[in-house]
N, C-alpha and C positions, 0 to 999 in steps of 0.2 A: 534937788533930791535925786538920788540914783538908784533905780531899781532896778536890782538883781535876780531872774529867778532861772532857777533847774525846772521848773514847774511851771502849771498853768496860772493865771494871775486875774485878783477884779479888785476893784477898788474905786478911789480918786487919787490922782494926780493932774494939781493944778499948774498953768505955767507952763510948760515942758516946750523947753527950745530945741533938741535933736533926741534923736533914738536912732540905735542901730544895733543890730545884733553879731556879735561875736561868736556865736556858736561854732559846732566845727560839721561834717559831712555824720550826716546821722541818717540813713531813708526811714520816710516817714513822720520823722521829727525832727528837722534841721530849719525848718520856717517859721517864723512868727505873725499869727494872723493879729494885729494891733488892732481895737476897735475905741476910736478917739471922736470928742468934740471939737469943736471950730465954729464960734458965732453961734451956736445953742442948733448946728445941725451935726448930726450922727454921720461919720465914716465909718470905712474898715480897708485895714490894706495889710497887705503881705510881703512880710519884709524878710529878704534872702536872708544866708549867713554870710559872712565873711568874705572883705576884696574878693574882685575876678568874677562871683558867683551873682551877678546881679545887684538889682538897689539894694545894699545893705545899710545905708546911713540916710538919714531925713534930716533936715534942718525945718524947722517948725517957726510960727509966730504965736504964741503962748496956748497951744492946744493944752485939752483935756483928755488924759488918757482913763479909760474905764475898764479895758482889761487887757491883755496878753494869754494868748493861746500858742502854745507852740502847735507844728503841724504840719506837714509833709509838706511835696512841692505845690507851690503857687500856681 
């Protein structure tokens, strides 16, 4: 499944093998704060925009993603 948002995000998504964000230089709004399962315990992490600018790509083993927050810097 491929989730696409301008916006902030909640939901389920089951499975999920990478995430990365494509965004482009926005202050204030150019980070994605992800808050994901893993073995029935609760993350959150902050995921840069685009090459050169920090981790912007994850490669996962079947997390649960529960919401996207866009959001300034990390």
């Amino acid at each position: 499944m491929l989730l696409a948002t301008q916006g902030n995000w909640s939901g389920t998504i089951y499975n999920v093998q990478s995430t990365f964000n494509n965004g482009y230089p926005d202050p204030g709004a150019d980070h994605v704060q992800l808050e994901y399962e893993a073995s029935g315990v609760k993350y959150s992490i902050c995921i840069h925009y685009a090459p050169g600018s920090g981790q912007y790509e994850h490669h996962w083993n079947n997390i649960t993603i529960k919401s996207v927050r866009w959001r300034g810097e990390c």
